[in-house]
PADORO-336975 format. One record per atom (N, C-alpha, C): residue number from 0; residue in one letter; atom name; x negated, z, y negated. Coordinates in nm, 4 decimals, padded with zeros to 6 digits, m for minus. Layout:
# residues N
   resi   resn   name       east         up      north
    NUM      A     CA          X          Z          Y
...
END
This chain:
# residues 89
   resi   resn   name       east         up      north
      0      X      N   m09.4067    00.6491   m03.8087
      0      X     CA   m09.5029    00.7562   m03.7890
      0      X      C   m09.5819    00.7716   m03.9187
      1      X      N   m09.5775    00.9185   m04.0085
      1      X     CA   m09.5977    00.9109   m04.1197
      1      X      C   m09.7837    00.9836   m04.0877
      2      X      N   m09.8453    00.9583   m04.1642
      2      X     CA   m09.9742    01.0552   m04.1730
      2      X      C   m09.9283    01.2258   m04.1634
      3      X      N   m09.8288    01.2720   m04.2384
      3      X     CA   m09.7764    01.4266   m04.2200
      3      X      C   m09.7658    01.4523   m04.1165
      4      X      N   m09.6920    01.3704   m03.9914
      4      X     CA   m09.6768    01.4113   m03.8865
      4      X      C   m09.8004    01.3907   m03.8013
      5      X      N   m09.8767    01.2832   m03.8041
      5      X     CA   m10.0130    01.2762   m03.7261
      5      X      C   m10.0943    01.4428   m03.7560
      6      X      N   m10.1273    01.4756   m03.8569
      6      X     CA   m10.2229    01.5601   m03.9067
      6      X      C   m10.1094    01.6753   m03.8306
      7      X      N   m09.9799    01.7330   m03.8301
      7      X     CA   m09.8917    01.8156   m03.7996
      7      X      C   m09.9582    01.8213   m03.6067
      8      X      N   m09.9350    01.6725   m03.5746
      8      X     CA   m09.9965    01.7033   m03.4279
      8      X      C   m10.1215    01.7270   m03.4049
      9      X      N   m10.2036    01.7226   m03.4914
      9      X     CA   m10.3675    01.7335   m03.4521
      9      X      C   m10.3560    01.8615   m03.5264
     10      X      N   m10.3044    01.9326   m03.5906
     10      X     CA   m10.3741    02.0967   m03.6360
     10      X      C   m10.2743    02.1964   m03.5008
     11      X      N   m10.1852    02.1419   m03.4437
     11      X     CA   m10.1448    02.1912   m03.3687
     11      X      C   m10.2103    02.1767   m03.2410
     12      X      N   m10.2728    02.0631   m03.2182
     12      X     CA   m10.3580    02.0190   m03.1130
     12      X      C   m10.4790    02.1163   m03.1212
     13      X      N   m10.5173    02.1339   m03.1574
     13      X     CA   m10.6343    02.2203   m03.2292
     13      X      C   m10.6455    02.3774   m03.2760
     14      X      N   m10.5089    02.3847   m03.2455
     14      X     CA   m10.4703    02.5552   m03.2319
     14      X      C   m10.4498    02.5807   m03.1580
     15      X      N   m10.4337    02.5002   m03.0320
     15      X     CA   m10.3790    02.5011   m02.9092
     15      X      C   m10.5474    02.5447   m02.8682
     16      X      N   m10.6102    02.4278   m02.8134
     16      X     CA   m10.7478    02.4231   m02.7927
     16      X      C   m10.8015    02.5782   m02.8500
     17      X      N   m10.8385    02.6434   m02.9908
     17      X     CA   m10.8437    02.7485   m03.0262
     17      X      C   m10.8148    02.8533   m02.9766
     18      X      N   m10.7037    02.8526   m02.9455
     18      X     CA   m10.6573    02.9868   m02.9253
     18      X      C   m10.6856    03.0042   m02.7321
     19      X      N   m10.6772    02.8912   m02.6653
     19      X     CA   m10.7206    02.8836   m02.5041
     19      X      C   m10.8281    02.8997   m02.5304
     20      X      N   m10.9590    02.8602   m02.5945
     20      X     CA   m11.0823    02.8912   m02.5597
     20      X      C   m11.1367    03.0077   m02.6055
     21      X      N   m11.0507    03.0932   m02.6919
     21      X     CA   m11.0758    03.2129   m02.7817
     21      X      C   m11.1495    03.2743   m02.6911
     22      X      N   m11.0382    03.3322   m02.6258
     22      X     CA   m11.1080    03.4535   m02.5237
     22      X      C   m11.2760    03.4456   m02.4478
     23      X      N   m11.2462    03.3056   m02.4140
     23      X     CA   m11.3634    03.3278   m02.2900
     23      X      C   m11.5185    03.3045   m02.4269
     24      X      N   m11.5126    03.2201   m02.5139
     24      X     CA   m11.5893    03.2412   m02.6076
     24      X      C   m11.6132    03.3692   m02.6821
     25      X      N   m11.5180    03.4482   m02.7179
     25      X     CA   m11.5361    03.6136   m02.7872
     25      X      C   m11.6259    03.6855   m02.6234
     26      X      N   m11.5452    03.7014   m02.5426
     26      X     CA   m11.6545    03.7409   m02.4086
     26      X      C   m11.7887    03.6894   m02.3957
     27      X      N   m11.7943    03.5966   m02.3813
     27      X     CA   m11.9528    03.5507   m02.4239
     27      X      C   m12.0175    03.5848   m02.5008
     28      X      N   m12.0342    03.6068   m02.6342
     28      X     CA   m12.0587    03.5920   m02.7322
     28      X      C   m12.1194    03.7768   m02.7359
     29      X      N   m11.9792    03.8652   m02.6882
     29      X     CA   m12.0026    03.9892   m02.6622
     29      X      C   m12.0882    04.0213   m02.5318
     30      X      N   m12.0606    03.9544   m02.4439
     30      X     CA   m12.1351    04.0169   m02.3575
     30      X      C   m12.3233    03.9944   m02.3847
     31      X      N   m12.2770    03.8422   m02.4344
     31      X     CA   m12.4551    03.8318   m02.4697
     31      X      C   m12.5465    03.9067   m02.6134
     32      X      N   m12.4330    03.9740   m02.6746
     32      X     CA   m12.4920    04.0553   m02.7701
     32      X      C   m12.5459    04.2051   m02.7125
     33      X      N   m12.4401    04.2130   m02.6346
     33      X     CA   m12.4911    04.3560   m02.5165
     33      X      C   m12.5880    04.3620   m02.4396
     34      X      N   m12.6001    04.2308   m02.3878
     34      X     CA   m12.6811    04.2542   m02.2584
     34      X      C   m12.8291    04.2468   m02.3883
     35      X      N   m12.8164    04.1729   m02.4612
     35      X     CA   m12.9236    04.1262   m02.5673
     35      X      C   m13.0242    04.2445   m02.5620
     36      X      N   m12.9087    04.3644   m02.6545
     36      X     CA   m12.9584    04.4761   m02.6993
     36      X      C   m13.0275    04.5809   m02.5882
     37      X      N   m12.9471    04.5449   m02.4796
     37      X     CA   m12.9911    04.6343   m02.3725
     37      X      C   m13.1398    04.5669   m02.3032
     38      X      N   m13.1779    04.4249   m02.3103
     38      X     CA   m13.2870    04.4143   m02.2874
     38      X      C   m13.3798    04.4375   m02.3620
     39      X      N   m13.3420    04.4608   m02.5242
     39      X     CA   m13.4395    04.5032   m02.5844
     39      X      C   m13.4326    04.6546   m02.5854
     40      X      N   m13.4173    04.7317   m02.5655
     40      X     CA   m13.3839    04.8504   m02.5151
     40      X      C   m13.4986    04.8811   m02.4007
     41      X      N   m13.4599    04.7930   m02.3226
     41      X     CA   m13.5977    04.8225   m02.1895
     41      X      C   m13.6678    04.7536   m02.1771
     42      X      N   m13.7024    04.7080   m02.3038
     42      X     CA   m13.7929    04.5589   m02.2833
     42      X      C   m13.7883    04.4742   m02.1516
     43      X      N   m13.6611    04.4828   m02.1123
     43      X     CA   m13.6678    04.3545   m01.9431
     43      X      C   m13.6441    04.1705   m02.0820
     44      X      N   m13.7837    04.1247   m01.9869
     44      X     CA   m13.7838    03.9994   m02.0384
     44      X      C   m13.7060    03.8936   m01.9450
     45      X      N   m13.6404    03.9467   m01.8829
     45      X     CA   m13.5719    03.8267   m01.7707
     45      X      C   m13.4709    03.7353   m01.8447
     46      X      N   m13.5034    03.5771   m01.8210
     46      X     CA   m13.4066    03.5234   m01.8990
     46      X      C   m13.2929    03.4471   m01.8247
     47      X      N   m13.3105    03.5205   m01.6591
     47      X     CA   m13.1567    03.4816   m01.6196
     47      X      C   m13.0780    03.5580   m01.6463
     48      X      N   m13.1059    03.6780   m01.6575
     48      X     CA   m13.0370    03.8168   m01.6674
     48      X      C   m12.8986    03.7692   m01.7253
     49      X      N   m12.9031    03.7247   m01.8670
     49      X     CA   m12.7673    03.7575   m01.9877
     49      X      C   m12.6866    03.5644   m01.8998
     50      X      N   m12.7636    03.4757   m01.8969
     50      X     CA   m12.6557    03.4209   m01.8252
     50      X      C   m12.6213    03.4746   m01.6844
     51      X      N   m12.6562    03.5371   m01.6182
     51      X     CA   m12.6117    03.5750   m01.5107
     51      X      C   m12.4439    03.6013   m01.5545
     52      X      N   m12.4515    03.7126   m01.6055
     52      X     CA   m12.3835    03.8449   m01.6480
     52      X      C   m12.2729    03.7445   m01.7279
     53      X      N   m12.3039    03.7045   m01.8334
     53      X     CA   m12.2077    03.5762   m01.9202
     53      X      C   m12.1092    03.4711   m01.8304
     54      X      N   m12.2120    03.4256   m01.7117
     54      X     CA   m12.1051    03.3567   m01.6095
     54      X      C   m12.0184    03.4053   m01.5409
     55      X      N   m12.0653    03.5356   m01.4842
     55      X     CA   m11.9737    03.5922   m01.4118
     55      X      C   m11.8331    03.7108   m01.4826
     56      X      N   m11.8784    03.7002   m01.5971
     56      X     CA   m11.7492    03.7629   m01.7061
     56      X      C   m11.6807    03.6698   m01.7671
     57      X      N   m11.7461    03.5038   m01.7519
     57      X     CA   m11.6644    03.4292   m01.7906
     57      X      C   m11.5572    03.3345   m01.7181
     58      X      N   m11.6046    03.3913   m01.5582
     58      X     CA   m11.5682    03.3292   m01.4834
     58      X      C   m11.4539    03.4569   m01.4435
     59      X      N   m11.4345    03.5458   m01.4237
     59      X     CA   m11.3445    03.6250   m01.4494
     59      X      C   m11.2463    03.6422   m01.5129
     60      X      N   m11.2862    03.5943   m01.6643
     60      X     CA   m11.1701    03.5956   m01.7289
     60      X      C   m11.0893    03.4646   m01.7400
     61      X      N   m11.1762    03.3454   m01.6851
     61      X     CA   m11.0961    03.1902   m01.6369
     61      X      C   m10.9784    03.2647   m01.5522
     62      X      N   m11.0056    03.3450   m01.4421
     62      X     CA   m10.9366    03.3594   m01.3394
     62      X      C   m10.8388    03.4697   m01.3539
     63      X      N   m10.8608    03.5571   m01.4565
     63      X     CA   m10.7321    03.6553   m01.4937
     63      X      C   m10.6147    03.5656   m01.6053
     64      X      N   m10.7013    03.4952   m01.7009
     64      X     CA   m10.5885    03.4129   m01.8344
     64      X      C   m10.5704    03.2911   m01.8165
     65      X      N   m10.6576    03.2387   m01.7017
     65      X     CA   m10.6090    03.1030   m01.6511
     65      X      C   m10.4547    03.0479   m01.6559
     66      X      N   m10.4233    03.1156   m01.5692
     66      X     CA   m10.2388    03.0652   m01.6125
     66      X      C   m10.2260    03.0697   m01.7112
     67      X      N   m10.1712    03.1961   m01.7690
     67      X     CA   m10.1757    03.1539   m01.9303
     67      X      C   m10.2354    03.0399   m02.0600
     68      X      N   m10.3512    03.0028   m02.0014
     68      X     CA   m10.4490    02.8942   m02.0943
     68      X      C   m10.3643    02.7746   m02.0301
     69      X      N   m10.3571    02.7729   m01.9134
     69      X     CA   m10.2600    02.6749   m01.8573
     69      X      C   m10.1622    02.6033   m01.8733
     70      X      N   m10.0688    02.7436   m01.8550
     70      X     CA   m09.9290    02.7042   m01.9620
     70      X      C   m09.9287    02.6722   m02.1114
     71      X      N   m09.9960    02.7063   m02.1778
     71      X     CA   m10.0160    02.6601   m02.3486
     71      X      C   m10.0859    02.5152   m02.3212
     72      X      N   m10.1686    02.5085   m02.2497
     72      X     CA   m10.2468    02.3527   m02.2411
     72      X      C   m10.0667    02.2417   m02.1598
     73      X      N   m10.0439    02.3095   m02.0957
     73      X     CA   m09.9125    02.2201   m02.0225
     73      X      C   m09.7516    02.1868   m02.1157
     74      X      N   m09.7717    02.3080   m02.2135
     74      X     CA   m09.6822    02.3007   m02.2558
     74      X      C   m09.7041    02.1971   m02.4460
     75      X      N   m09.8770    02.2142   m02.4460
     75      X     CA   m09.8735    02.0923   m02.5740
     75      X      C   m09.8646    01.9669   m02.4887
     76      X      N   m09.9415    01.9554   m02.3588
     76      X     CA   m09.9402    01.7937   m02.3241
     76      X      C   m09.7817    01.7055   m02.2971
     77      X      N   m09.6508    01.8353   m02.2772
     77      X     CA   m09.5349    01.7998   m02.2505
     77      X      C   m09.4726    01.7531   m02.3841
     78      X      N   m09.4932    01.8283   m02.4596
     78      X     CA   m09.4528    01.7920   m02.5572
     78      X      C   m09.5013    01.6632   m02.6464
     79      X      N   m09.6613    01.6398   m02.6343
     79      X     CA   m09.7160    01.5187   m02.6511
     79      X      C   m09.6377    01.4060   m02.5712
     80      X      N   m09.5738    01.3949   m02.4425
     80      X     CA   m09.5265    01.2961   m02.3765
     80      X      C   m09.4029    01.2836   m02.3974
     81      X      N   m09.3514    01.3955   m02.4311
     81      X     CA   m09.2040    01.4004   m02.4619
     81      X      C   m09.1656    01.3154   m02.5820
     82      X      N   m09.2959    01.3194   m02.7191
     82      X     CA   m09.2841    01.2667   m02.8178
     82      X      C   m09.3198    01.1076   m02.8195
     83      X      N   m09.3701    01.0776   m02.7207
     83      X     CA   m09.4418    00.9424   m02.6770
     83      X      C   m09.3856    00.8000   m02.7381
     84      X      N   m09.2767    00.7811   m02.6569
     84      X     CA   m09.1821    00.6965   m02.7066
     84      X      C   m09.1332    00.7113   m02.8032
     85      X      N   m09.0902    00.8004   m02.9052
     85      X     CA   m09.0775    00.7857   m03.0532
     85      X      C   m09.1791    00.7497   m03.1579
     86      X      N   m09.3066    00.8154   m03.0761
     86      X     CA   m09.4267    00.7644   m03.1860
     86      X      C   m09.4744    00.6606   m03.1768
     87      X      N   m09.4448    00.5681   m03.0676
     87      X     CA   m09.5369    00.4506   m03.0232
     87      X      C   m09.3620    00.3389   m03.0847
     88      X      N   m09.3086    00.3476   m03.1454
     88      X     CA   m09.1722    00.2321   m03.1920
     88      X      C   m09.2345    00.1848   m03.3302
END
């Protein structure tokens, strides 16, 4: 087991992770810039408001790309086990 290949599984490990948490982080991020502007807009000082709104768009989109985040998370851990016994000799 050379260092090339360790670092090969951890930037892949880590693009994996990346690219599953993309979405629901860009949604956040947007929705709380929106709701932001819109409370300053009507001056509403409520500070459950933007998590309200953030949970329930983030919890939405768990439940539409879920599988998908799924299968990419199932398909690095298979391959991590698959490689198991060659890396551990």
């Amino acid at each position: 087991m050379t260092t090339d290949f360790v670092l090969a599984k951890v930037q892949t490990t880590l693009m994996t992770v990346l690219i599953v948490s993309a979405p629901v982080i860009i949604a956040a991020v947007v929705i709380g810039i929106l709701v932001g502007l819109a409370q300053a807009l009507t001056q509403i000082q409520d500070q459950t408001l933007p998590q309200a709104v953030k949970l329930i768009v983030v919890l939405v989109i768990i439940i539409v790309l879920g599988p998908l985040m799924a299968d990419q998370i199932a398909e690095q851990a298979s391959m991590a086990l698959e490689e198991f016994p060659t890396v551990t000799r």
